[in-house]
C-alpha positions, 0 to 999 in steps of 0.5 A: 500500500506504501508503494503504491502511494509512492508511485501515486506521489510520484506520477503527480509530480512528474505530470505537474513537472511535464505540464509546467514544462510545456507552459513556461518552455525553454526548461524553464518554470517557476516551481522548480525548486518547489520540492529540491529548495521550496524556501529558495524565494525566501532566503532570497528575498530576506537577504535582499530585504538586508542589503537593500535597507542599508543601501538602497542603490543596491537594488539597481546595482543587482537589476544591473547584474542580471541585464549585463549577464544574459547578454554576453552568452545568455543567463548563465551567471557568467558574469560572476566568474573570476578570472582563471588561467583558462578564461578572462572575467567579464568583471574586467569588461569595458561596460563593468569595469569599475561599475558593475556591483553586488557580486557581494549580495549573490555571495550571501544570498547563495551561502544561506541556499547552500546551507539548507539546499546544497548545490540546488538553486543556480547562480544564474537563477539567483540573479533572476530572482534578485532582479525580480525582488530588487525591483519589487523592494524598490516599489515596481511590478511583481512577476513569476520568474521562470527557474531551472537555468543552469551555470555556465563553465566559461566567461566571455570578455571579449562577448562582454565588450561587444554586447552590452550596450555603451552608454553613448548607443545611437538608437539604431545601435540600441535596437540592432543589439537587443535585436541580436538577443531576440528583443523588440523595440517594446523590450528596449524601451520598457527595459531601459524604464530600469533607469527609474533606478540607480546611478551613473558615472561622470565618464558615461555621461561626460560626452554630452556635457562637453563634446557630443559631435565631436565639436566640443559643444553639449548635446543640445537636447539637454534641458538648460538647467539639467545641463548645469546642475551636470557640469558641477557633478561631472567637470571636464576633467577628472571626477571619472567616477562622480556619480548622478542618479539616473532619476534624479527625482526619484532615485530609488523608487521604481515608478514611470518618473524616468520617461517623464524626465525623457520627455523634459530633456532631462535623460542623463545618458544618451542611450536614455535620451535617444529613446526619444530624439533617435527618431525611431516612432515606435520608441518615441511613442512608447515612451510617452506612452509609459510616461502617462501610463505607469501601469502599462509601463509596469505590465510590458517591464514585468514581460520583458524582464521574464523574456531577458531571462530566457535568453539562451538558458543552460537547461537539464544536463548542459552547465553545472549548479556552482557551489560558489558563484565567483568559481567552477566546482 
């Protein structure tokens, strides 16, 4: 009687497993670690709830991560891979160098995992869910992220230097890299609304202050007074690393506050402002769209973020589940 409740057991979640599969596609769902790890969301969230209290930038910082992950060779936390003798890291890539942070906050979050659930939850699944939670934490939408990516065994420097989009991206740069990833227009610009958060560095921004076509004159998009305020942050010369948050009205708060600011010349990166001026209708009216619509702007994030982080997933047997994400098993 014992083994046949066993089979009965087992055949439920074998047929709840399949039918999951065939819903979310790619390998990926969201119960995957209902039964090996069902407390993987918590720990998650309570080691974000810590780390987001004390600094409150982290939240983007970690959005960040998992953005400039999938798109080097896909989500595959390769990006959390120290240098070896066999691979470069993509830490020491142009677009992260000196910018890209919250290697810590992956650190602590996958030692409390280690500790319940042993070489269970990926590296690359944490950095979903920590994008997910970040953006909750910080006042934005809520979505189900698809689970059961797996690590990869190699980092790409030289992918990271060519994939991830410059600060200074025209628009049609913008739209042929995400294009490369197999997202829209609408996925550009509802991604980009990730700005409504977090801060830049001086020397992403500096050519439009001083030298945006190259005849050392300011990007003349830029609102008077905005422009000004930015000098003093951002000089000429020196101050690389000052930083200016993204929104400077609401800089912690995920809201629609970023395609507002767009709409007044008041985008602190060009990749932020062509969105608008690039002369590419559909981005123009998205942005205008979300800037009236909150609610739609959070719809089409919460879709296009689960889209990203479907970007060439390791699946089943391909990868590893790294016991520490900085290195290989």
């Amino acid at each position: 009687m014992a083994s046949l409740k066993l089979v009965f057991t087992l055949t439920i979640m074998m047929s709840f497993l399949s039918s999951a599969l065939s819903s979310w596609g790619g390998g990926l769902f969201p119960e995957f670690y209902q039964f090996s790890c069902p407390q993987a969301n918590e720990i998650v969230m309570s080691v974000l709830e810590e780390a987001i209290a004390k600094d409150p930038r982290m939240a983007a910082s970690l959005l960040r991560l998992h953005f400039h992950d999938c798109f080097v060779q896909g989500c595959d936390a390769s990006i959390l891979l120290d240098k070896t003798s066999a691979f470069k890291s993509e830490k020491d890539a142009g677009p992260n160098k000196n910018s890209i942070r919250g290697f810590e906050v992956i650190d602590q979050i996958k030692a409390r995992l280690e500790q319940v659930c042993p070489q269970t939850v990926s590296c690359a699944d944490i950095l979903a869910l920590a994008a997910r939670d970040s953006t909750v934490l910080s006042g934005g939408p809520h979505w189900e992220v698809p689970l059961g990516r797996r690590d990869s065994k190699i980092a790409n420097l030289k992918k990271a230097n060519t994939n991830i989009p410059a600060p200074n991206s025209t628009i049609q740069n913008l739209i042929t890299l995400f294009a490369r990833q197999g997202l829209s227009e609408q996925d550009l610009v509802a991604l980009s609304g990730a700005h409504t958060i977090g801060m830049a560095r001086c020397v992403s921004f500096r050519q439009r202050l001083y030298n945006q076509n190259g005849d050392n004159l300011p990007d003349a998009t830029l609102e008077k007074t905005y422009y000004t305020g930015l000098k003093t942050a951002c000089p000429r010369i020196g101050g690389d690393n000052n930083i200016s948050p993204l929104d400077f009205t609401t800089p912690v708060r995920f809201d629609n506050t970023y395609f507002k600011l767009l709409l007044w010349g008041k985008g602190l990166l060009n990749s932020d402002e062509v969105l608008l001026t690039g002369k590419v209708k559909k981005t123009k009216e998205l942005v205008k769209s979300y800037a009236e619509n909150e609610a739609l702007f959070f719809h089409h994030f919460a879709k296009s973020m689960v889209k990203m982080g479907n970007i060439t997933p390791l699946t089943g047997l391909k990868g590893d589940v790294r016991k520490n994400c900085r290195r290989l098993n």
